[in-house]
N, C-alpha and C positions, 0 to 999 in steps of 0.2 A: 028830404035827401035819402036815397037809398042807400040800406046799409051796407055796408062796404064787408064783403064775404070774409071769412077768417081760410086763413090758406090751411090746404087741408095736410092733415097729417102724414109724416109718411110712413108706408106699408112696413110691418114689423120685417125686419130679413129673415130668409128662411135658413133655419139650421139643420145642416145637410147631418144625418144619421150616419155617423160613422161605420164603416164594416172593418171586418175582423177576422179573427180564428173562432172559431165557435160559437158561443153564447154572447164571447166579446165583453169587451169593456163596460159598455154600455149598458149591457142586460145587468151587468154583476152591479155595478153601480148604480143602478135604478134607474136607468136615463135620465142623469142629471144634465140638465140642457138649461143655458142659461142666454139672455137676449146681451148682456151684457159679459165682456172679456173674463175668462174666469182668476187671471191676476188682478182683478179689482176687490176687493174686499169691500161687504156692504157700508155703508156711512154711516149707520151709529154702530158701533161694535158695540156688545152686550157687556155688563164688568166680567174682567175675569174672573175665573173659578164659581162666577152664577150660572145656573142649572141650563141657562137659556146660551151659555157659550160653550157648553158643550153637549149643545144639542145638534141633530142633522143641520149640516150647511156649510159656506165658503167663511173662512174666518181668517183674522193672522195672529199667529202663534205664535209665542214664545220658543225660540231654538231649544232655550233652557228645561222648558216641558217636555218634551218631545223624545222619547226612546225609540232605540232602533226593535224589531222583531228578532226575536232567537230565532224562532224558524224560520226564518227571511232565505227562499231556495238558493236567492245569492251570496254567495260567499266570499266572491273573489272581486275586489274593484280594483281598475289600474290607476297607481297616484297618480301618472302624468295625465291622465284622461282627469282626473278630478281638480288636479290644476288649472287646466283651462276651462273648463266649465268654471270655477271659482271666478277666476281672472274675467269671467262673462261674467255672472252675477256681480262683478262690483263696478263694472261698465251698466247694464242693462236693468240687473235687480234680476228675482226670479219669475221668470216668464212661464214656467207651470207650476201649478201647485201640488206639493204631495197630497196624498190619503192618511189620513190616522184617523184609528178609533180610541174613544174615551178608556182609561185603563188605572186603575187608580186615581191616585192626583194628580197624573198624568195624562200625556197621549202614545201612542204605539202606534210607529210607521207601518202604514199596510199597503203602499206604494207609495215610491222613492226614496228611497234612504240615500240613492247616489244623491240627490240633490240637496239633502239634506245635508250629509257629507260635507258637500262644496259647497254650502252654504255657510258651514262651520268655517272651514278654511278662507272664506272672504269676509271673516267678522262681521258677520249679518246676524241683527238679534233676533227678528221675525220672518218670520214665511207664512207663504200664504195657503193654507192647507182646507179640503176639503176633509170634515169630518164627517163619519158614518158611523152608528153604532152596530158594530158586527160581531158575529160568534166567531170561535177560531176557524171552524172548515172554510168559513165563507172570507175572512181573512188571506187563509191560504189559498183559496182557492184567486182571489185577484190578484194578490202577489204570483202566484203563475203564469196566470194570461198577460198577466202588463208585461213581464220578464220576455215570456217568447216571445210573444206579439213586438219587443223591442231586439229580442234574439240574444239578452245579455245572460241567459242562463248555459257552461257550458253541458256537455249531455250527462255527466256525472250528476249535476246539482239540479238537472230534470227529474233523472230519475231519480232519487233520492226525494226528490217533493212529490211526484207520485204515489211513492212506496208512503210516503206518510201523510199521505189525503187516503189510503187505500186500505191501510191498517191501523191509522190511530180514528178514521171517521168513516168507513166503512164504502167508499166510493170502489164499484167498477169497474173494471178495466173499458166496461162501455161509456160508463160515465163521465172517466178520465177523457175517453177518446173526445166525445160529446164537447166537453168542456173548451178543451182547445184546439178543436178541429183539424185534427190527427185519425190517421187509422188506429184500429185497435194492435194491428200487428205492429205499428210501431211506440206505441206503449210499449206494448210486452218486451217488444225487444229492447229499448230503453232502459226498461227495468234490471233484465237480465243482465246490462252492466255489474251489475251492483255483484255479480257473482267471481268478477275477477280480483284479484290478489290488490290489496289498498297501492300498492307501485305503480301497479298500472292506472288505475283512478288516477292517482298522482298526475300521472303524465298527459292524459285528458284534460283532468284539471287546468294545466299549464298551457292546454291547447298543443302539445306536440304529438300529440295522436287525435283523430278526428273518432267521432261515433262509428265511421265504418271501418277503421282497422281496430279499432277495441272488440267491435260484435265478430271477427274474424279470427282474436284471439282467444276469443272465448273456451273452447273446447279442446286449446291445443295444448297440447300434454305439458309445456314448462311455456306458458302465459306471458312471465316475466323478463323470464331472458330474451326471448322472440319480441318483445315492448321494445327491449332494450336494444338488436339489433334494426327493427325498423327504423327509432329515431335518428341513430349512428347512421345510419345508410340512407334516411332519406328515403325508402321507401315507399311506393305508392299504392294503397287498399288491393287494388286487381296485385301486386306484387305480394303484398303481406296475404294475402289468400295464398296463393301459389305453397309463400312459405310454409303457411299453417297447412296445406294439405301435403306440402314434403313432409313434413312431422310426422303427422298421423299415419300416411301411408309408406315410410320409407322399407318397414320388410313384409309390406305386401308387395311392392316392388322388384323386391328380389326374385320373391318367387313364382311373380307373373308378369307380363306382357301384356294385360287387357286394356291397358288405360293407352287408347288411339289419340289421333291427335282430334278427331273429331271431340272426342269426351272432353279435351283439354278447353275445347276451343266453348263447349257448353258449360262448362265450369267457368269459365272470365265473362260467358253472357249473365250466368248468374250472380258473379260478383257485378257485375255493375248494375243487376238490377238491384242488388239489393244500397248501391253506393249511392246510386238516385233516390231509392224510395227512404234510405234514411235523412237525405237531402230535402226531401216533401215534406215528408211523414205521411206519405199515400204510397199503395201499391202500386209499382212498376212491371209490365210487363213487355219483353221485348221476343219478340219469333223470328227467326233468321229463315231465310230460304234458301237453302241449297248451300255451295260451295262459293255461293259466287260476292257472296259479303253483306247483299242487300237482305233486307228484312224491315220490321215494323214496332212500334214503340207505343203502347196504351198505358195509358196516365187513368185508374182510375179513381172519382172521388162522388161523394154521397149526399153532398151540398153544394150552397150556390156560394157560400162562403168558402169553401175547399176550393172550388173554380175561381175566386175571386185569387187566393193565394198563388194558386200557381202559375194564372196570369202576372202576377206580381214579381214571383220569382223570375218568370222568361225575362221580362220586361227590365227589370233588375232595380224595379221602385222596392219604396220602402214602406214599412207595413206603418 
């Protein structure tokens, strides 16, 4: 009798290489790529607190181990946003797992604390956490890209993680750029938040001023009351420009007439170059022709992951 064929296997699926902003996820994390859903936890768990469960790999954790990061660039999370996320985790369970690395007799979230969080709030004792043993630069530096790459950092708590990959570990401003697939001018300018009065941070913070009326108020002679009128009035960036260059210029005004409407009219092109390229974080450049309105708009960028982005943005997917 012939032997009856054993049915053949089937082909492992392919897992598709995520992209990103920069280095990405991916790179930071080592390309961890797994055949199996990464909410599955391996089937013998190691004992806790043995060398070998806090070693590299997917595990579930004790909520109770588990500390949040000081330097976490995140600051600000919304309760009612962590309510329903909670309220999902105790329908679902959690469907991704944070990062921590080993840190005493502990763990130290190095991506997701929101989940964390809401995981707290739906009396869940374990999560499923990918652990890495990481140095602090390389710490901060995932916690950045997971942050933007999700967009939950506002531009305050960017630049402020910048400034401290920059001067507590000695990163860049090209390396910065490198990292998370940004221009370098918009690093720098990011950063240069950091130079306006802690009120107006505040108000960033809060999201009632955006990155481009912040960078607008920068240099204008009283910062904070000018903050304080925008949000009162609702003002919009090409508007709060206008106002910071009434400021600065009011008795040059007086005692000239030079500023045409033309000049007016290149002043608002270069407020919205600069309202887009802080909306990228790529340069923008746009050239008008003539009187008649029409002109042209160049989107430049340095990779194929920067292309990837701002196809994203047009498109209005999400990263």
């Amino acid at each position: 009798m012939a032997k009856e064929e054993e049915p053949a296997l089937p082909k492992k699926a392919a897992i598709k290489k995520a992209t990103g902003l920069g280095r990405g996820l991916n790179s930071l994390f080592g390309e961890i790529q797994r055949e199996e859903p990464l909410v599955q936890a391996p089937e013998a768990e190691p004992e806790e607190g043995s060398p070998e469960a806090r070693s590299d790999g997917l595990r579930s954790v004790a909520i109770s181990d588990i500390r949040p990061n000081p330097d976490q660039p995140r600051q600000t999370f919304d309760n009612e946003a962590l309510d329903e996320l909670a309220d999902s985790m105790k329908q679902r369970g959690v469907i991704q797992p944070i990062v921590v690395r080993p840190h005493g007799k502990n763990f130290q979230i190095v991506a997701g604390e929101r989940r964390w969080r809401a995981a707290q709030r739906a009396r869940l004792h374990r999560v499923p956490a990918i652990i890495r043993n990481l140095n602090d630069a390389e710490t901060l530096e995932i916690a950045i890209v997971e942050n933007v790459q999700r967009r939950d950092l506002n531009a305050v708590e960017e630049a402020e993680a910048y400034v401290k990959l920059k001067d507590d570990f000695g990163h860049s401003q090209a390396k910065l750029a490198e990292l998370v697939g940004k221009s370098r001018s918009h690093i720098a300018n990011l950063m240069r938040l950091l130079e306006l009065p802690e009120a107006v941070r505040t108000l960033v913070g809060e999201e009632k001023l955006t990155m481009g009326h912040a960078r607008a108020l920068i240099n204008a002679p009283d910062s904070e009351e000018l903050a304080k009128q925008v949000v009162k009035q609702g003002l919009s960036v090409r508007d709060t420009e206008k106002l910071v260059r009434k400021a600065l210029g009011g008795s040059r005004r007086k005692n000239s007439k030079s500023l045409t409407g033309a000049s007016e009219n290149d002043a608002d092109i270069r407020a919205v170059e600069s309202h887009l390229g802080d909306l990228l974080g790529l340069k923008v450049t746009i050239q008008s022709k003539g009187q008649t309105g029409a002109g042209s708009m160049t989107i430049d960028y340095s990779n194929l992951d920067q292309l990837d982005l701002i196809c994203q943005r047009l498109t209005g997917e999400h990263i």
